[in-house]
N, C-alpha and C positions, 0 to 999 in steps of 0.2 A: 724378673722385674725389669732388667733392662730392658728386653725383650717388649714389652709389652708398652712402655714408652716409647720405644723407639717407633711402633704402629699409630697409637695415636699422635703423633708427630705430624706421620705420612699423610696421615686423614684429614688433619686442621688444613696444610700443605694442599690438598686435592679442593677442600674448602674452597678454601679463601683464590687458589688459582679460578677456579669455575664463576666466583663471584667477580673476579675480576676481569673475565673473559664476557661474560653477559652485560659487565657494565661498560664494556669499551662498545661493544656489538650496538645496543640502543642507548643511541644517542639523545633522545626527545622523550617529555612527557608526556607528548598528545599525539594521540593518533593522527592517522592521516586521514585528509574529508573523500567522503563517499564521491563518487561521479551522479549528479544530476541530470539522469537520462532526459525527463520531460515530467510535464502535469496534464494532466487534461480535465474536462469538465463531465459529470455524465448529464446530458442535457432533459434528462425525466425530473432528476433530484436535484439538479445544481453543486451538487457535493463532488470537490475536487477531486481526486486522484493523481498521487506526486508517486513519478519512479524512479530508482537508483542502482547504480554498481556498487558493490563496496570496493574499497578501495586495495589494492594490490598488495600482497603478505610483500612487507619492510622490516625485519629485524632490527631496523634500527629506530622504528615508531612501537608502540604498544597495539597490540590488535583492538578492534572496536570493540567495546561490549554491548553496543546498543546504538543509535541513533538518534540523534533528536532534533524533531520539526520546528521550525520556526514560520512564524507568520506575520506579514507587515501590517501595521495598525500605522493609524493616525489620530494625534489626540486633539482635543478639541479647540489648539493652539494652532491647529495645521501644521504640528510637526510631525514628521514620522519617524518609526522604529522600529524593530524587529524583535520578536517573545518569544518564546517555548511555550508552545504550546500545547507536546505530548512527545513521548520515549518510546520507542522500541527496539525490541531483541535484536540482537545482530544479526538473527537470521531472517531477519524480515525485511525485503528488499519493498515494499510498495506501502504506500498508506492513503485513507478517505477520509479525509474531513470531514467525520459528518455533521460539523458544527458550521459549518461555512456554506453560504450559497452562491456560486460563482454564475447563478442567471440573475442576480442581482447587483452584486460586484466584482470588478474586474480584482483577482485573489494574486497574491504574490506570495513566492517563498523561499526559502532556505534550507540545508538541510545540514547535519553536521556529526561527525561520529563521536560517539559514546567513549571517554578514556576511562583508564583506572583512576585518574584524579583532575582530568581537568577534559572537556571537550576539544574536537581538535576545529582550526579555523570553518567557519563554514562556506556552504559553495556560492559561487557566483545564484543569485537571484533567478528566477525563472517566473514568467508572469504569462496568463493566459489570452490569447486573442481577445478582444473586447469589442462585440459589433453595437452598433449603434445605429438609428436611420430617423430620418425625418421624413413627412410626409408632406408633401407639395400639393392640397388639391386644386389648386385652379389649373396644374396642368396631368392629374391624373398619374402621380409616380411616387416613388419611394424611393429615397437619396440614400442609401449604406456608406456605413464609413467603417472603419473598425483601425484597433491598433494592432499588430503584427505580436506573434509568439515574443515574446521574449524568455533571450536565455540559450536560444540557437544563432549558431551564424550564418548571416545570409545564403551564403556559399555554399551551406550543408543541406537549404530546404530546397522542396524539389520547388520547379519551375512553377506551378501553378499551386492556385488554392482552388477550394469549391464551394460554393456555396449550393446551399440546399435551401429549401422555402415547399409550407405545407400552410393548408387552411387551419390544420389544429395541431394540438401540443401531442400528440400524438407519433411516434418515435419512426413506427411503420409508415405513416401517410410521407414523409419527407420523399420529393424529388429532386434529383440535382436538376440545377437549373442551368449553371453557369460555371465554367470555369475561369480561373481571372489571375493574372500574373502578376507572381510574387511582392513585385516593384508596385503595384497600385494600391491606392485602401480608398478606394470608392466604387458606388456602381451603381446605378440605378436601375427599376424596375418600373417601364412604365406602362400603360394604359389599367392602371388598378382598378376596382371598382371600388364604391363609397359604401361604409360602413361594414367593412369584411374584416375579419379576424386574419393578420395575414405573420408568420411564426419564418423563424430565420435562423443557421445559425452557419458556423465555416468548419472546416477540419484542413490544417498544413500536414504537411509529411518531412520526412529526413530521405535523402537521395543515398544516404549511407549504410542508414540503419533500418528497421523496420518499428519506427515511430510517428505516430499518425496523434495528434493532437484536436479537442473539441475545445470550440469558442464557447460563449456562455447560446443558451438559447434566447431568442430575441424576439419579443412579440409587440407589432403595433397595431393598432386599429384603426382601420381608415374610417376616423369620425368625418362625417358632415350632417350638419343641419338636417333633420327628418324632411324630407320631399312630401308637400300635398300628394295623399292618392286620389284625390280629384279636386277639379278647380271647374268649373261652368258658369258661362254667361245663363244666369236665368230670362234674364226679361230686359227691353232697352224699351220705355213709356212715354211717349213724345207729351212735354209738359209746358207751360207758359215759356218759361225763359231760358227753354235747351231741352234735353233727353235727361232722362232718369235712367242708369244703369243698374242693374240689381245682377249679385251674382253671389257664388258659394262658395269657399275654400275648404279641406278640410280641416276643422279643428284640432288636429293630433298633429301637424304641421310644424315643425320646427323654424322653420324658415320664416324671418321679420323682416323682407322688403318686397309688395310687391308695386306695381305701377298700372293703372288701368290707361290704357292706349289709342289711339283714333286713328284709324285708316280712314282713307279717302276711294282705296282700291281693295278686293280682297287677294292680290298679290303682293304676296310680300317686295318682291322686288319693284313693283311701281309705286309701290307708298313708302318707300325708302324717304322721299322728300317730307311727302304730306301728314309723315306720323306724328303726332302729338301727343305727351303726356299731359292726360287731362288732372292724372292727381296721383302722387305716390304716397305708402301709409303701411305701415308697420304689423297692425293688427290683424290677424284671419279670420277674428269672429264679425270684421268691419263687412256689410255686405247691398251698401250703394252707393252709389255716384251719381251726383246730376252737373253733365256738362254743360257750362253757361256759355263756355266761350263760342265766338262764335254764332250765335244763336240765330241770327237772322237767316245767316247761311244754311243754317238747320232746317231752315225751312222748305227749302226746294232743294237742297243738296242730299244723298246717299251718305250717310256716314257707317262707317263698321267700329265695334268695340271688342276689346280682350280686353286679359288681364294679364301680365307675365309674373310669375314669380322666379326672385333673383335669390343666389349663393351667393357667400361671400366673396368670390368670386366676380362676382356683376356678370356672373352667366345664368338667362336662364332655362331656367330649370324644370317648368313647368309652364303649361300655355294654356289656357281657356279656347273655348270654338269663338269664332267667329259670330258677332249678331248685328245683324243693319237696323236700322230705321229703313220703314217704309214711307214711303212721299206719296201717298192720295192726287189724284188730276180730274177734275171733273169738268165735262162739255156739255151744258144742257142744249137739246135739242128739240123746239115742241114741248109737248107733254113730258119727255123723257131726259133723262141727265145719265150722260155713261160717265162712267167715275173707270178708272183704273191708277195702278201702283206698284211701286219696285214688290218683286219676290223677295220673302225672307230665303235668305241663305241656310241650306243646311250642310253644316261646316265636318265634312268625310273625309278633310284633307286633315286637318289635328284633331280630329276625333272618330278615326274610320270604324268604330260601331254603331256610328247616325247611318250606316248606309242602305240601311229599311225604312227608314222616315221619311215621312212626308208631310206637306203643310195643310194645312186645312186654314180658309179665311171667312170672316164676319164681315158682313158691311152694317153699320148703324148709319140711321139716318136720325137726328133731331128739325122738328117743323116748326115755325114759329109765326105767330100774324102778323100783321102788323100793327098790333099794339104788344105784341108779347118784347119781353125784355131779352134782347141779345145774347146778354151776357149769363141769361137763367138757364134753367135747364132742358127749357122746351119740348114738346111734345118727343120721349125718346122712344124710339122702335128700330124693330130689325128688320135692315130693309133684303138682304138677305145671307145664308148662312152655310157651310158645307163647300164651301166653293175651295176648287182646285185651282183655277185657273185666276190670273192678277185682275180680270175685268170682269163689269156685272154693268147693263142698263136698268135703272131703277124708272119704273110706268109710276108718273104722279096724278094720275086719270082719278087716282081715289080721294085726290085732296081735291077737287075742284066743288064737290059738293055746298061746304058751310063759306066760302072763302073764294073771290077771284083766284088762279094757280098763281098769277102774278104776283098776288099781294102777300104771297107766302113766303117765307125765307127760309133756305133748307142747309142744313151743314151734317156732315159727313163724316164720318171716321171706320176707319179700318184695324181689325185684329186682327192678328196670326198665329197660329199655334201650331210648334214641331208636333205631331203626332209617334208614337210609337215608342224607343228609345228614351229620347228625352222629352219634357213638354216646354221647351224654349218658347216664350213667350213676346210677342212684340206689338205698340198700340201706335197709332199713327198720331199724328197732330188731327184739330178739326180744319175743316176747308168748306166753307161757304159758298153758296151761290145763290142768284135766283134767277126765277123762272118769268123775262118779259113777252110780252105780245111778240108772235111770233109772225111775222107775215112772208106768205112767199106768192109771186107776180110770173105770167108767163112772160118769154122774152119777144114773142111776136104773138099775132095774128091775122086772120086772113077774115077780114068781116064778110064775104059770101061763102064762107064754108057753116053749116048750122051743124056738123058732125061734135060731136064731144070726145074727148079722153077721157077718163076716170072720172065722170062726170063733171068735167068743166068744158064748160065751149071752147070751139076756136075761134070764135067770131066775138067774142065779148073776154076784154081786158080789165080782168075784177083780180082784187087779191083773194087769198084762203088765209084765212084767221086761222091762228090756234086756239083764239077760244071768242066767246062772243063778245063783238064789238060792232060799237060804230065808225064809220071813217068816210073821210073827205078825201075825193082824186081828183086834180087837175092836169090836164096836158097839156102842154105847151105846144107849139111848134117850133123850130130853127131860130126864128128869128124872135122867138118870146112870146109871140100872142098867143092869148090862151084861145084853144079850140074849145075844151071839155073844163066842165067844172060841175061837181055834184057826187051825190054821196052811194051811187047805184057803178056799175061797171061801166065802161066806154065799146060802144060797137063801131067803131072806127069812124063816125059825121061828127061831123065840124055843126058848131049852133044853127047852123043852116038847113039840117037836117041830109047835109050830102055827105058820099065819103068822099073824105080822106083824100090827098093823092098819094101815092105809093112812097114810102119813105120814115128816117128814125123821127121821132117823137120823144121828148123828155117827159117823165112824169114826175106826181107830188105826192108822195099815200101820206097823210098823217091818220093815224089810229085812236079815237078817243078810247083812254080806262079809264077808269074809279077812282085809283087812286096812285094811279103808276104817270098820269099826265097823259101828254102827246107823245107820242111814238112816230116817229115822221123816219120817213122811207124814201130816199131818191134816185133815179135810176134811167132806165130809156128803153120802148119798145120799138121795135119794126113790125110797120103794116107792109103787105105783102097781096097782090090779087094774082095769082098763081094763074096762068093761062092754062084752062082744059079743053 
């Protein structure tokens, strides 16, 4: 009996030492916190990825039984906080938030071990790079900014970052583009183009470890305004009190400013002065203009018209060809009136696929009598048609029939048309003239010569009508007396029936018309008796 007390004695004794020996050993309730290697983002899914050590066996903490994540919220007092958001096993060193999207926001975290009763502190915060950029287009770039890993010390990351940039979200397409040190969080990317899908994102490293950290992926779109895919001067209509412009835009066009323009030259750089906004206007289904200003000058002056369409920017962006006004000139001569007129321009220089086109021009004539009303529409005909070249003499041999030519009044206008390509159209103003007695005198003769030229004598000083009249010639001499006077030509005697003596002579043609009055003609011949 003794015996048998005396062992369990020993046993209580071995007890209670051993319990007393483990409780001196660990000192603490709470584990120790895990090491917060890194997070990163995987930039397909946006879904974090946080890594850890656990923490180094301490007999004097309790081992971890688990781990637990936390993640910083913000409530909608714009405070913030830190929650548990999920537990795992202590042999599980990594975890994916697949509830989280870090290409949307910049994710922070925590992490902290699992005790038998209480968790132990958690670790310093770790937060993921955050890029961000803005897009600048009136100078074509893309400004990045981003905020730097947090949770590492500067010291520990290597020298540079990287940035990668792809057309699509596409994990393969990424190219490094750039490398960019440490110390910087900006960078830009310039000569972009407009309306491109352009994807971004970074990865840092550790110089110590082999820890390589993703930013969130970052995509912006270089919106701008949809660009006309054509813009043309159709037609520029010479009208009472200026030009008529008429032109096209396209309707799927995004762009609300454009400005219809006036050159003086078709170089851009010498109408740098003389350029005028004849009208600015918001709308692309708007498709004329008629420039008043100006108008007189319109009349003998070359004007050219575009249209420019501007970004918001005030660059622009889009340019119409070139279209002139043509200016008509008409010189009647005789029976005949040549007319010519500025070339339409075919504009190869902003629109190089006119470089096949060509013009093709109308000439119209309207006739009028004189009783016909000016201002009506008068006898209208083509006087002709096909023509390449800027000039045409028009034969009015066919109006003499019903109507002295004289007493006819003819006005003119010219069309143009691009052929081929485009059909750029352009109409000229009207331009008037008419057709008076036309006479022409020789400047000498020799009254003993009976020879003719083109069947007119040289011995008889008669005019050549253009068309039938009668007419009164007086000669004077030097000193005013009249030698000749009567309604037939002069063979160089004096009333006397003698000639002449050799020397100038002033004459008087007046020409009786219809209805066009006196035609008077003044002027001077030399008689001449040529020694043979």
């Amino acid at each position: 009996m003794g015996k048998v007390k005396s062992t369990s004695v020993k046993l209580l004794t071995a007890i209670l030492l051993m319990t007393a020996g483990q409780a001196a050993a660990q000192m603490y309730d709470k584990p120790k916190e895990p090491t917060f290697d890194y997070m990163t983002i995987n930039i397909s899914t946006g879904n974090p990825t946080l890594f850890w050590t656990p923490p180094s066996p301490d007999p004097q903490y309790p081992n971890p039984e688990g781990y637990i994540i936390y993640k910083h919220f913000v409530d909608i007092l714009g405070s913030d906080f830190y929650e548990a958001i999920d537990t795992v096993d202590s042999s599980t060193f990594s975890y994916v938030d697949l509830t989280s999207n870090g290409n949307l926001e910049r994710l922070f975290y925590r992490i902290a071990s699992k005790g038998p009763t209480k968790p132990s502190r958690q670790t310093a915060e770790h937060g993921q790079i955050w890029l961000t950029s803005s897009y600048d287009s009136c100078n074509a770039k893309i400004d990045l900014t981003w905020m730097h890993y947090a949770g590492w010390r500067n010291i520990d990351i290597n020298q540079n970052l990287k940035l990668y940039m792809s057309h699509n979200p596409d994990s393969s397409t990424f190219e490094l583009i750039a490398e960019i040190d440490k110390y910087n969080s900006v960078y830009s990317i310039t000569n972009v183009g407009e309306n491109l899908d352009y994807y971004f994102y970074m990865t840092s490293g550790r110089i110590d470890k082999p820890f390589t950290t993703f930013s969130n992926l970052h995509h912006i779109h270089t919106k701008m305004a949809k660009h006309p895919d054509y813009m043309t001067i159709d037609s520029v209509i010479s009208v009472a009190n200026g030009n008529a412009v008429y032109y096209s835009i396209d309707p799927t066009t995004e762009i609300r400013r454009f400005k219809v323009i006036r050159w003086e030259q078709p170089d851009t750089n010498k109408s740098i002065f003389s350029a005028k906004v004849i009208e600015e206007f918001t709308d692309p289904a708007k498709n004329t203009t008629t420039d008043s200003t100006d108008s007189w000058a319109a009349r003998t002056r070359k004007f050219y018209y575009k249209v420019d369409a501007y970004n918001g920017c005030s660059d622009a962006v889009k340019v119409t060809n070139l279209c002139n006004t043509i200016i008509p000139h008409v010189k009647p001569s005789g029976k005949k009136v040549l007319l010519s007129w500025d070339t339409l321009m075919v504009d190869t220089y902003r629109q190089p696929d006119r470089i096949n086109d060509w013009v093709e021009y109308t000439v119209y004539r309207r006739a009028y009598t004189s009783s016909s009303d000016l201002n009506g529409p008068g006898e209208l005909s083509v006087a002709a048609q096909g023509l390449t070249e800027p000039s045409f003499e028009d034969d009015l041999s066919a109006f003499q029939g019903h109507d002295p030519l004289y007493t006819i009044t003819f006005k003119y206008y010219v069309e143009a048309i691009e052929r081929s390509t485009y059909s750029t159209f352009c109409r000229s103003r009207e331009i008037a003239t008419e057709i008076l007695p036309g006479a022409t005198l020789p400047t000498a003769i020799d009254p003993t010569d009976p020879t003719s030229i083109n069947g007119h004598p040289r011995n008889i000083f008669q005019p050549v009508i253009s068309f039938d009249a009668s007419y009164n010639l007086t000669i004077y001499d030097r000193w005013g007396g009249v030698v000749y006077h009567g309604n037939q030509g002069w063979d160089g005697r004096n009333s006397s029936g003698e000639f002449v003596k050799e020397g100038t002579y002033i004459y008087r043609l007046e020409i009786n018309t219809s209805n066009a009055g006196k035609v008077v003609k003044n002027g001077s011949v030399s008689v001449v008796f040529p020694k043979h």
